[in-house]
VOKOL-262864 format. One record per atom (N, C-alpha, C): residue in three letters; z, x, y. Coordinates in pm, whole numbers, padded with zeros to 5 digits, always signed. Example, Ala and Ser with C-alpha at 12.3 -4.5 7.8 and 13.67 -1.06 7.14 Angstrom:
Ala+00780+01319-00569Ala+00780+01230-00450Ala+00780+01320-00330Ser+00708+01285-00225Ser+00714+01367-00106Ser+00787+01290+00003
***
This chain:
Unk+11997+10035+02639Unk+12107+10098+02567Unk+12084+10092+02417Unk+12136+10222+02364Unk+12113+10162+02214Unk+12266+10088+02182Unk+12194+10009+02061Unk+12316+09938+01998Unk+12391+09999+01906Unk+12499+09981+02002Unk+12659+10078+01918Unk+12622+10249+01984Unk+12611+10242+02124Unk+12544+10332+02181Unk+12662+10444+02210Unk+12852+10425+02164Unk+12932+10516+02141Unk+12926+10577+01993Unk+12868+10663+01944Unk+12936+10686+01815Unk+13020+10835+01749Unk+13108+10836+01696Unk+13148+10896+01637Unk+13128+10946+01562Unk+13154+11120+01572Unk+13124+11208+01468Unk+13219+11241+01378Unk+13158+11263+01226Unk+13225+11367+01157Unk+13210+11510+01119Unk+13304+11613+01135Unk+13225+11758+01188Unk+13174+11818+01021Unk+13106+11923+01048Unk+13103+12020+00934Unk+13207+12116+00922Unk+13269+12108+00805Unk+13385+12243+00783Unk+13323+12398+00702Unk+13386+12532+00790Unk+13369+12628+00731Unk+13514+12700+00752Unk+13514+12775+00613Unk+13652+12822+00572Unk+13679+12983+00576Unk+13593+13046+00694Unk+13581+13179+00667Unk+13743+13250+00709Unk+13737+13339+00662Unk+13885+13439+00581Unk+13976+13436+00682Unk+13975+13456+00820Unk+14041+13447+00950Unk+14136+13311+00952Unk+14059+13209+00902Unk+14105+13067+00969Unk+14236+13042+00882Unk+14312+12930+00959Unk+14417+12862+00917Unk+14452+12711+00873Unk+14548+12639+00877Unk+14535+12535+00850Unk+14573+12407+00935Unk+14597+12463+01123Unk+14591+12374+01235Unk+14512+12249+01203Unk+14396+12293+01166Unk+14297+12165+01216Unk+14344+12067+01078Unk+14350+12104+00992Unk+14395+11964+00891Unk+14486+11929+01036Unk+14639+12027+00987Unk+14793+11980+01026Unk+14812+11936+01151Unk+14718+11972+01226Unk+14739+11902+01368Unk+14643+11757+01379Unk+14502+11786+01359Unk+14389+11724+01397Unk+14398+11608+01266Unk+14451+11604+01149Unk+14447+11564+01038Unk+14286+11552+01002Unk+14219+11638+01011Unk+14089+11665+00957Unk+14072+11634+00790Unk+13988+11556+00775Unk+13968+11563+00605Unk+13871+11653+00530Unk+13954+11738+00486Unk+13864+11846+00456Unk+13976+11932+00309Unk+13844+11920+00212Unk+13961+11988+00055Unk+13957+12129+00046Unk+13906+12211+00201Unk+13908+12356+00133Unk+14082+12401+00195Unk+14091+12507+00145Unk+14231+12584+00160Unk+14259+12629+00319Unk+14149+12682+00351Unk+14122+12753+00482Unk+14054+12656+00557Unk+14072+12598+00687Unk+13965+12549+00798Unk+13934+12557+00912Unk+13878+12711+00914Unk+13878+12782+01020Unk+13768+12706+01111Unk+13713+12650+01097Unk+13609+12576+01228Unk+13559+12434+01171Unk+13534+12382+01241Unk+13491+12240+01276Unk+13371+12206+01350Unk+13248+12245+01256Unk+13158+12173+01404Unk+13120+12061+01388Unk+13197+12004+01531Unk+13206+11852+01571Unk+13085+11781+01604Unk+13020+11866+01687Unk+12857+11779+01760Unk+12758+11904+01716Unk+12680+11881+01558Unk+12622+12003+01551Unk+12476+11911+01482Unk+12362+11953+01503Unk+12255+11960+01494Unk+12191+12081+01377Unk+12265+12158+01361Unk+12237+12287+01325Unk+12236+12311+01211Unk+12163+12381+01112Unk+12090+12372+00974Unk+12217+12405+00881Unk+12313+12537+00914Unk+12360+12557+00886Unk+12537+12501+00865Unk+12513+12412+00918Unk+12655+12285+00892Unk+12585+12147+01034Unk+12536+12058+00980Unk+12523+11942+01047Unk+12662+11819+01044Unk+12697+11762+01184Unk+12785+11667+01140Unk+12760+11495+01079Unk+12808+11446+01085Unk+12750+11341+01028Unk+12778+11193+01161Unk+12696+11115+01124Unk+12774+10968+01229Unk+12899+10857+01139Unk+13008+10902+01177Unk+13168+10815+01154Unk+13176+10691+01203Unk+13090+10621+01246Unk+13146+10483+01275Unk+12984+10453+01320Unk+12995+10254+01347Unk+12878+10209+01352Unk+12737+10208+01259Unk+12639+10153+01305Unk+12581+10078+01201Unk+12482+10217+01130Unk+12500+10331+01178Unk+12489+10444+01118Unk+12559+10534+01074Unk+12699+10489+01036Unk+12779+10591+00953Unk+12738+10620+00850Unk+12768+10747+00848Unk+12680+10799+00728Unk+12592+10925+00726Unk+12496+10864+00838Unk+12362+10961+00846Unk+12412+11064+00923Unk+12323+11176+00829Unk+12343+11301+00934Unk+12319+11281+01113Unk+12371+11372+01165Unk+12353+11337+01295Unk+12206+11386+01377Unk+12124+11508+01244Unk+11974+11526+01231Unk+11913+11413+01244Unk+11929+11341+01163Unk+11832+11188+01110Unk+11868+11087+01235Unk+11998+11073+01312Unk+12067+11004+01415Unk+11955+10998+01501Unk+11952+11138+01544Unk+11898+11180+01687Unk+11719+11161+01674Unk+11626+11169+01530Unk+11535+11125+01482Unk+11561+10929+01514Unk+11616+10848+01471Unk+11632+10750+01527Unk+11680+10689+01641Unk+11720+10773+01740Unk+11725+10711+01843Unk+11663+10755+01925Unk+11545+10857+01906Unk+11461+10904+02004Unk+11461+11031+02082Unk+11406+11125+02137Unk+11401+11201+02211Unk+11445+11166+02385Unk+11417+11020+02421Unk+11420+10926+02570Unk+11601+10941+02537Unk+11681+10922+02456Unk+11795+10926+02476Unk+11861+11049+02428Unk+11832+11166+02459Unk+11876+11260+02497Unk+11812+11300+02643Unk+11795+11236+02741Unk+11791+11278+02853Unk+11677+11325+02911Unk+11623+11326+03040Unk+11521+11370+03106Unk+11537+11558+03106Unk+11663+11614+03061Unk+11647+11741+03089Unk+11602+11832+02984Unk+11618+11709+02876Unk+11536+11814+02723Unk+11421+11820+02701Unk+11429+11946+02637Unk+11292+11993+02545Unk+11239+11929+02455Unk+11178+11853+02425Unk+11126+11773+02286Unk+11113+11945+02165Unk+11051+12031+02251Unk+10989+12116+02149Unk+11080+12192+02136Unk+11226+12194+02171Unk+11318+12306+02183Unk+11428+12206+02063Unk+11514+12320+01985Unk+11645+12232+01917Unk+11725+12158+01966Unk+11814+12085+01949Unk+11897+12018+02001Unk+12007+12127+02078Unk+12003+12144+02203Unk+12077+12243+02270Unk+12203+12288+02240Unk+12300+12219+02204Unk+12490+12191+02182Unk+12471+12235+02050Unk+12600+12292+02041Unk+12682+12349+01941Unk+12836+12314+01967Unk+12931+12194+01946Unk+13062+12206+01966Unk+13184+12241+01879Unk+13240+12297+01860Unk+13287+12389+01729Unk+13449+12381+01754Unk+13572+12333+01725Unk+13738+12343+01743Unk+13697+12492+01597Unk+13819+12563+01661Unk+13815+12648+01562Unk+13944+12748+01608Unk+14010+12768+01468Unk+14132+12779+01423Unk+14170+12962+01384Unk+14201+12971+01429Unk+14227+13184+01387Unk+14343+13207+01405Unk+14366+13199+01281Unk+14497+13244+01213Unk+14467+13374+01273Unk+14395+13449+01197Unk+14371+13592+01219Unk+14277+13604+01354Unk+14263+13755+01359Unk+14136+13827+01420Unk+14050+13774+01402Unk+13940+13696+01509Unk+13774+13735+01417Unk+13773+13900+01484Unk+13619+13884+01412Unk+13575+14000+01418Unk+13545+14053+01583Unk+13503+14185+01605Unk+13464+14215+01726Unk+13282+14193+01711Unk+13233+14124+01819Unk+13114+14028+01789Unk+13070+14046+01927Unk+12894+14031+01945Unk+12865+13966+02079Unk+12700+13856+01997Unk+12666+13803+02083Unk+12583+13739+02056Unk+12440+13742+02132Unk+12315+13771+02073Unk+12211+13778+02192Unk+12145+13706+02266Unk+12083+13708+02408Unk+12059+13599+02455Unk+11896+13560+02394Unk+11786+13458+02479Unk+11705+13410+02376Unk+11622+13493+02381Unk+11565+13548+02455Unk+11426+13644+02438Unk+11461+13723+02327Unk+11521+13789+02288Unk+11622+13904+02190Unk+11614+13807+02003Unk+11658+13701+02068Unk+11697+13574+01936Unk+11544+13500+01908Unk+11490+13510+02001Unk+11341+13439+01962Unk+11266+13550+01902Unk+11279+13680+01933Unk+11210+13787+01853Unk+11260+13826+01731Unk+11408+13836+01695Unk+11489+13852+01561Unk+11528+13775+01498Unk+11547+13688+01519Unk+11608+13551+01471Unk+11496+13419+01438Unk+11428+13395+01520Unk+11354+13287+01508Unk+11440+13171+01564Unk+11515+13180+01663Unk+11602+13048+01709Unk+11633+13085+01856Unk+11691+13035+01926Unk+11755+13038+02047Unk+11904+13170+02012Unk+11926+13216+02146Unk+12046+13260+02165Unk+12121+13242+02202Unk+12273+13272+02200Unk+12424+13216+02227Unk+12490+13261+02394Unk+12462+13163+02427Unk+12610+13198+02542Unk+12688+13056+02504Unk+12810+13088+02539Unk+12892+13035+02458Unk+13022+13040+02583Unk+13142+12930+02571Unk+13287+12868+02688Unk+13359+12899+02546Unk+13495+12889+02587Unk+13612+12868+02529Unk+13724+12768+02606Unk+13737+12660+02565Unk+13880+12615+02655Unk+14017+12609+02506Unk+14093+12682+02594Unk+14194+12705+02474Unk+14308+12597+02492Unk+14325+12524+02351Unk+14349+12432+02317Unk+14535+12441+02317Unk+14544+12556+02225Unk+14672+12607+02245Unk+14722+12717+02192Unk+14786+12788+02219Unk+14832+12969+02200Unk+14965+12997+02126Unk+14981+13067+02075Unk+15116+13130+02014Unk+15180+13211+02101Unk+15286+13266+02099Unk+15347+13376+02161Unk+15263+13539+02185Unk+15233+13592+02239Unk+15143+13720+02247Unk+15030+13644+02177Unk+14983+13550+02190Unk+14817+13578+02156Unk+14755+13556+02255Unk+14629+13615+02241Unk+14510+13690+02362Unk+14354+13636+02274Unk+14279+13672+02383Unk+14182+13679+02368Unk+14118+13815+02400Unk+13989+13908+02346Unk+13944+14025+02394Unk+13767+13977+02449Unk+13774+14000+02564Unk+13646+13972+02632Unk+13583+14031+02745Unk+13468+14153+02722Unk+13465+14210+02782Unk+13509+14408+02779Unk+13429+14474+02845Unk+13481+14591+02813Unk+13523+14630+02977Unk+13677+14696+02953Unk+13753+14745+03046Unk+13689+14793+03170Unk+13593+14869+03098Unk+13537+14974+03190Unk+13393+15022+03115Unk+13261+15057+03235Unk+13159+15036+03187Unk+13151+15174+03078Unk+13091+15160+02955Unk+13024+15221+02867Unk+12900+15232+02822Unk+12878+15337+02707Unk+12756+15384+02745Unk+12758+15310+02550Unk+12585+15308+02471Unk+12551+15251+02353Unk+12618+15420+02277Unk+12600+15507+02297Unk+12674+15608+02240Unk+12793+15587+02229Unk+12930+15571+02330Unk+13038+15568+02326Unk+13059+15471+02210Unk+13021+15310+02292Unk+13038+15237+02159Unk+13037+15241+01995Unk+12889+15305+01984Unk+12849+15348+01849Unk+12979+15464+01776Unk+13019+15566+01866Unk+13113+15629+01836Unk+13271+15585+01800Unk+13286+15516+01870Unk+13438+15424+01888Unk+13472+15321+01797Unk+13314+15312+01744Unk+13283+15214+01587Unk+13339+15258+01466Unk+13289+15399+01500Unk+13311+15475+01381Unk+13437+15538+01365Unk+13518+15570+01476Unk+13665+15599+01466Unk+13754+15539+01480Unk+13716+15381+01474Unk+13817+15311+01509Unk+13907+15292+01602Unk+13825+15334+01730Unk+13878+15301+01842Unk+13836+15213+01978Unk+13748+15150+01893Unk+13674+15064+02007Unk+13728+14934+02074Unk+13908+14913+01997Unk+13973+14771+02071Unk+13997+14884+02181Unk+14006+15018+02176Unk+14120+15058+02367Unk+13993+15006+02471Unk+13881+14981+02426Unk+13811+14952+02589Unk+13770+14809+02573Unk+13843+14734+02501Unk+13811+14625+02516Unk+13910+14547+02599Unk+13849+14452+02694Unk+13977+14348+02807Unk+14064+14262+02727Unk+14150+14299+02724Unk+14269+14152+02644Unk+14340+14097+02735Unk+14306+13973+02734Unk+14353+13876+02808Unk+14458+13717+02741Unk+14556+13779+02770Unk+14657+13670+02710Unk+14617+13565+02774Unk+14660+13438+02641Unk+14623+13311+02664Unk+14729+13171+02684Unk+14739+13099+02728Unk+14769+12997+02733Unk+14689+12857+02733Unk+14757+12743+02694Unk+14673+12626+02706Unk+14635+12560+02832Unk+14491+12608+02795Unk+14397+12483+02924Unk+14320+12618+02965Unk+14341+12766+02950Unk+14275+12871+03010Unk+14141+12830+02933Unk+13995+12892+03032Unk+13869+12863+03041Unk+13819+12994+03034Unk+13719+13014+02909Unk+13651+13157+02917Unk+13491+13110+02934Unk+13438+13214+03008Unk+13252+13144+02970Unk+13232+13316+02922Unk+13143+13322+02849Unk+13112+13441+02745Unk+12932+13410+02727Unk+12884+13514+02819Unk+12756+13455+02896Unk+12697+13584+02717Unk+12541+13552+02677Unk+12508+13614+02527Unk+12520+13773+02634Unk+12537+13863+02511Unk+12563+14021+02522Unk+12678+14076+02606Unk+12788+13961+02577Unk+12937+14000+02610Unk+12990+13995+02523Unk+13088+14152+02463Unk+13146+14197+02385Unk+13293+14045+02368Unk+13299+14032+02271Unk+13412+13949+02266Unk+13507+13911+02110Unk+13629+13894+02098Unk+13671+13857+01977Unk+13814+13755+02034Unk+13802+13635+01952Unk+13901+13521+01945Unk+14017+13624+01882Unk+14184+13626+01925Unk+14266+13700+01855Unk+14336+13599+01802Unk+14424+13642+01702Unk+14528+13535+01564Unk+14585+13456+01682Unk+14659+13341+01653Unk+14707+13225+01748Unk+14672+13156+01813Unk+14578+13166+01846Unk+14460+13080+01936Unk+14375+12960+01887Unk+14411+12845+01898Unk+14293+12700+01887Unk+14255+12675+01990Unk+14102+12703+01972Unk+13964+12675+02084Unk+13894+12544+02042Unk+13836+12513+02137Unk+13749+12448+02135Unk+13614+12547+02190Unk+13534+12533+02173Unk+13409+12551+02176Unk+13265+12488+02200Unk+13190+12549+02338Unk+13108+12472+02342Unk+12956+12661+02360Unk+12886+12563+02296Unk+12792+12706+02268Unk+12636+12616+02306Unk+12582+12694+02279Unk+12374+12683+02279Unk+12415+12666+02083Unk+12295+12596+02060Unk+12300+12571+01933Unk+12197+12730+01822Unk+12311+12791+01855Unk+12276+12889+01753Unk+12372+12948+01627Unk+12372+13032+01574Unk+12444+13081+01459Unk+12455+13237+01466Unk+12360+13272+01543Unk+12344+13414+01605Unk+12481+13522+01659Unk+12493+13566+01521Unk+12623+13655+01553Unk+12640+13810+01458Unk+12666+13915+01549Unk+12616+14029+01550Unk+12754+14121+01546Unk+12851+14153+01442Unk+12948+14181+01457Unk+12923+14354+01453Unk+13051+14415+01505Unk+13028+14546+01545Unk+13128+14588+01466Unk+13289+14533+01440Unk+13389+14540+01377Unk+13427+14476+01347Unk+13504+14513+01238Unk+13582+14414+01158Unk+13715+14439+01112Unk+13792+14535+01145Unk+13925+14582+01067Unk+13925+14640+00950Unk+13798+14670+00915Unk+13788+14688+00770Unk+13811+14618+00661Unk+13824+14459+00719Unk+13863+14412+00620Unk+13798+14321+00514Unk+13790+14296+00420Unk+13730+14300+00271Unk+13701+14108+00268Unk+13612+14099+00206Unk+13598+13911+00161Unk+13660+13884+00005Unk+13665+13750+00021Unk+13754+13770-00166Unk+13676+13805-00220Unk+13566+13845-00258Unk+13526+13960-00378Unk+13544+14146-00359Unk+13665+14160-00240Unk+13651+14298-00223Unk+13574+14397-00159Unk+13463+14319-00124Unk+13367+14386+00000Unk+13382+14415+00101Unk+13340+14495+00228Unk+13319+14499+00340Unk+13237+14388+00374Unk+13349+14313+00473Unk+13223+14227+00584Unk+13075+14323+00652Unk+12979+14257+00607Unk+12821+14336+00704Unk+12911+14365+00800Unk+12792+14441+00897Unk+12830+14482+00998Unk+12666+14483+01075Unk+12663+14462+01223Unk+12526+14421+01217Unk+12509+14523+01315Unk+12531+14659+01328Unk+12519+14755+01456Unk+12433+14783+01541Unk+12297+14773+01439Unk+12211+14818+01510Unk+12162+14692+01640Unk+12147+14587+01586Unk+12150+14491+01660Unk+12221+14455+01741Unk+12371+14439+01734Unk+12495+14460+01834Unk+12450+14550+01967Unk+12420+14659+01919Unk+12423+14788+02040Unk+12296+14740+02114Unk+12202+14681+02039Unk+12074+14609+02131Unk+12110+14500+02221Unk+12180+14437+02210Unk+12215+14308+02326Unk+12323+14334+02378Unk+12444+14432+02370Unk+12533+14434+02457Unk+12541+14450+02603Unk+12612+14382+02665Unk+12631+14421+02799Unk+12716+14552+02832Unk+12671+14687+02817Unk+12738+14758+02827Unk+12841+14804+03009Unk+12799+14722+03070Unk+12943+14694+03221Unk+13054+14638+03193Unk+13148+14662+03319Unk+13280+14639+03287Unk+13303+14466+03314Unk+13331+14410+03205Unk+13378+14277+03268Unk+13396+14212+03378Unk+13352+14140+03413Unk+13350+14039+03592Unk+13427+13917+03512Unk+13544+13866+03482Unk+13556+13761+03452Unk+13560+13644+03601Unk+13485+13486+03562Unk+13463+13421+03649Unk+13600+13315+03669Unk+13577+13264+03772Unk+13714+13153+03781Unk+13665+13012+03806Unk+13714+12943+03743Unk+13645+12803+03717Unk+13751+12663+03770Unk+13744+12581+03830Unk+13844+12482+03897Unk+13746+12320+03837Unk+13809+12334+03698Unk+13774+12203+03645Unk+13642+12196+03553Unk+13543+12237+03590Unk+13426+12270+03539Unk+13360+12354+03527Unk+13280+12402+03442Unk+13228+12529+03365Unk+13067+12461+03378Unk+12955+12528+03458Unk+12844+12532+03480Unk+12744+12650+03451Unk+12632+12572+03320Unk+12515+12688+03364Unk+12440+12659+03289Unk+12279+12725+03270Unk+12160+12725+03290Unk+12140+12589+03115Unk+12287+12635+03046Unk+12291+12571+02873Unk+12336+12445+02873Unk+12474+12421+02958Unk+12544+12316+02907Unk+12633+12354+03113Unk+12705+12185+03066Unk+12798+12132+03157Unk+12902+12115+03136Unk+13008+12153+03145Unk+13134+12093+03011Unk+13268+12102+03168Unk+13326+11943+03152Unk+13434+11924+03247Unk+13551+11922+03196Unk+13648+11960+03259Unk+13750+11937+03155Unk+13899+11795+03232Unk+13896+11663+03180Unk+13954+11582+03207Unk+14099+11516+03163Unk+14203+11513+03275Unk+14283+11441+03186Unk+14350+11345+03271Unk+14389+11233+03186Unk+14399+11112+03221Unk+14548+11021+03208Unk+14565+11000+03295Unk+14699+10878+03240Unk+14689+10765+03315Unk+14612+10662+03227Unk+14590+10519+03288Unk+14454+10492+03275Unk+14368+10434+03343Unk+14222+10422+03348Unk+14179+10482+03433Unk+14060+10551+03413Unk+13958+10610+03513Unk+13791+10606+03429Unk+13730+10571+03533Unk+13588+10549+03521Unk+13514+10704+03528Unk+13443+10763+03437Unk+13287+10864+03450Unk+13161+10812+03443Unk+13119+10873+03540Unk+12945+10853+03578Unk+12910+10959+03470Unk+12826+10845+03415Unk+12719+10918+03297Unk+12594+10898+03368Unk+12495+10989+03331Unk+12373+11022+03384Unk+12256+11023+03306Unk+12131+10962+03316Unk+12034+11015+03219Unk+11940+11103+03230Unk+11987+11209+03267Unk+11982+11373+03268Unk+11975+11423+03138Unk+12067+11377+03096Unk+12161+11399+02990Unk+12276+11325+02898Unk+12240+11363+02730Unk+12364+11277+02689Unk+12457+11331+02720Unk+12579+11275+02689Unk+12726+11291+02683Unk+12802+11339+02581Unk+12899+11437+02495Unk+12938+11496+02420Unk+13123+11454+02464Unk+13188+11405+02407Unk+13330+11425+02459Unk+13446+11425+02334Unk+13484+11535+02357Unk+13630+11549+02238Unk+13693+11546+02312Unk+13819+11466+02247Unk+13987+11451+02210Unk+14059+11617+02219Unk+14113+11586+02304Unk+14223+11717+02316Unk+14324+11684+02249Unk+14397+11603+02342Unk+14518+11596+02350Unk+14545+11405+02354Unk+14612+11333+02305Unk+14618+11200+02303Unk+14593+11102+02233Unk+14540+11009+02291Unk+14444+10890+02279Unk+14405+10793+02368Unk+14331+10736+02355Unk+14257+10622+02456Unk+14181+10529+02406Unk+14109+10461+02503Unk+14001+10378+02467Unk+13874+10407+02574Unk+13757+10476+02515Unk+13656+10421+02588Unk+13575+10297+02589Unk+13532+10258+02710Unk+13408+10173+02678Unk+13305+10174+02789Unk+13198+10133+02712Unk+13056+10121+02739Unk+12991+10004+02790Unk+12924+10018+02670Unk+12914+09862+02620Unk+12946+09779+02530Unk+13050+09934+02467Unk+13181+09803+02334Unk+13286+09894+02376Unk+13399+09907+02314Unk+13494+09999+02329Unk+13528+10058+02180Unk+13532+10194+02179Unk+13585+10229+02079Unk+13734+10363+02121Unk+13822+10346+02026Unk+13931+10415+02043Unk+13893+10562+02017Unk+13942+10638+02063Unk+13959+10833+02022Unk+14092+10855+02041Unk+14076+10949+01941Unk+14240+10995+01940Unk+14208+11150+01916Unk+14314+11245+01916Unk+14311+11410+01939Unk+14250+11448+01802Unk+14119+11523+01876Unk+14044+11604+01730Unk+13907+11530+01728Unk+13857+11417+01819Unk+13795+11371+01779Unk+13702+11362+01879Unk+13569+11387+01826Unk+13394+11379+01904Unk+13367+11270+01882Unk+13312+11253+01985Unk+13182+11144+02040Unk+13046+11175+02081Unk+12989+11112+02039Unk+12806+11126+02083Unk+12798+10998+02198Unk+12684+11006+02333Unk+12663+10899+02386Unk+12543+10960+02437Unk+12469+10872+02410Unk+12295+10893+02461Unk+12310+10900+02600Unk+12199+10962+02637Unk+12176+10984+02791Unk+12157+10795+02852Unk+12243+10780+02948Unk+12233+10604+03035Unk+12281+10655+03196Unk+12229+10608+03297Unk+12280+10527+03362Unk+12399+10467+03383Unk+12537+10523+03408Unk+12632+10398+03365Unk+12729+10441+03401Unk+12829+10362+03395Unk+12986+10382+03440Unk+13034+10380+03288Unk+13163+10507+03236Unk+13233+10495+03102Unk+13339+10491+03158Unk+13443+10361+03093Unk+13598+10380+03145Unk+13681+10412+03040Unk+13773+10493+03070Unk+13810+10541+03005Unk+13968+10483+03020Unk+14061+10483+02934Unk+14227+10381+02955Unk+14286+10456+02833Unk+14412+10578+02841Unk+14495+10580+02774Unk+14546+10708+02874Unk+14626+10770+02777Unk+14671+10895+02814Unk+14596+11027+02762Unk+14538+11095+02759Unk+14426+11163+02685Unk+14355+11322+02778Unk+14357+11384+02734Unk+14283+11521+02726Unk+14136+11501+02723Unk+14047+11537+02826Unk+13935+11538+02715Unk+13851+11662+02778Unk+13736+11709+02687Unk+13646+11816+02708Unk+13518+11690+02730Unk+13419+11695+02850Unk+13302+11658+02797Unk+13184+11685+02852Unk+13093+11713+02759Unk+13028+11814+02775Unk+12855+11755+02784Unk+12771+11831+02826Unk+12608+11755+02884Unk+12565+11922+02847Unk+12383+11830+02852Unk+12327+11982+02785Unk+12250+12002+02972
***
């Protein structure tokens, strides 16, 4: 085991124009920008890394972490030569995002130079009429789309699916999709950044611009069929990640595996895990645990997401 083999993350904040201010006001996130539209909690990723919050490595990025504790404790199922798989992201939309899909890797290893996105949603909690759009109604053709871009009519064939808390989306790469205003997700993705928006509302960044728009690329990875949405009873499985979704009142024990590490956020609550020390979590809050062998018990009242690559 490593020593202090629970640790705690602190996420990276980004403040793009959509987001709101849940994650301070709920999560009490420490963070001085105005806007905090996302949180990535367990990120590896160049473009916002989190850091380690507790133990005898607070401090260090969670890059340099995973450099010190080895490749053997992330699990028999990783790639040494591949990135760190996970991407876990809470993220806050006030507004619309954009209408977006993401490509899978063959597509992302040729344009990108990285892996590609398939990407879950478990929704954290909803407003009155808010939805999610995922998926197109009915199958289309890269013409229609391209056209429906341009006249501003490309939400009528998109699936909107009202939301409530605890609903489960999996959004496999080259599915049309957009998070709508009211909605706090959590998020569990492939560790990419790979995002290919098609629309945007037209709407402007504070210097007055049009958001890019990435079309040509969009219309290359879409799934142009009609939505199959899947149905999921507890757990969300596939080829990227494992992600269960648990909740607890009292103690209960999880089998951890060394397959794989362990990833687990705070929904809803608090508790105590332990290992081989115990440390407390409370709502909003990630954990890292190296790939072991082992029984984790878990004792409070608590929500949790947790997730394996």
């Amino acid at each position: 085991m490593i020593n202090g083999s629970i640790v705690k993350l602190e996420p990276a904040f980004k403040d793009y124009l959509w987001g709101g201010t849940k994650l301070r006001d709920i999560y009490n996130k420490k963070c001085d920008m105005d806007i905090v539209a996302e949180s990535w909690e367990l990120s590896a990723h160049p473009d916002g890394t989190s850091r380690i919050a507790s133990g005898q490595f607070k401090g260090m990025l969670f890059t340099e972490y995973l450099e010190k504790i080895g490749v053997s404790a992330l699990g028999a199922k990783y790639d040494p030569n591949r990135e760190f798989p996970l991407l876990i992201k809470l993220i806050d939309a006030k507004q619309n995002l954009s209408v977006q899909v993401h490509p899978n890797d063959e597509y992302a290893m040729k344009h990108e130079n990285g892996c590609g996105k398939t990407e879950m949603w478990y929704v954290i909690d909803s407003e009155p009429d808010a939805g999610l759009y995922v998926g197109f109604k009915q199958d289309v053709s890269r013409e229609e789309v391209a056209q429906r871009i341009a006249d501003n009519t490309i939400m009528d064939v998109l699936e909107f699916h009202p939301t409530k808390p605890g609903d489960v989306f999996f959004i496999p790469a080259g599915t049309v999709h957009a998070i709508g205003a009211g909605n706090l997700i959590c998020e569990i993705q492939q560790s990419s950044n790979s995002t290919y928006r098609l629309y945007d509302y037209d709407r402007r960044d504070k210097f007055g611009n049009p958001r890019e728009l990435h079309l040509e690329k969009a219309l290359d990875v879409l799934d142009y069929h009609k939505y199959a949405p899947i149905a999921f009873n507890g757990k969300v499985s596939c080829k990227y990640f494992e992600v269960s979704f648990v909740d607890i009142s009292g103690k209960q024990q999880i089998k951890l595996t060394d397959d794989s590490f362990c990833s687990i956020t705070c929904i809803k609550g608090e508790g105590e895990l332990t290992l081989d020390e115990t440390m407390h979590i409370s709502a909003g809050e990630t954990v890292f645990i190296p790939a072991a062998d082992s029984m984790l018990t878990v004792e409070g009242n608590v929500s949790l997401v947790i997730s394996k690559a």
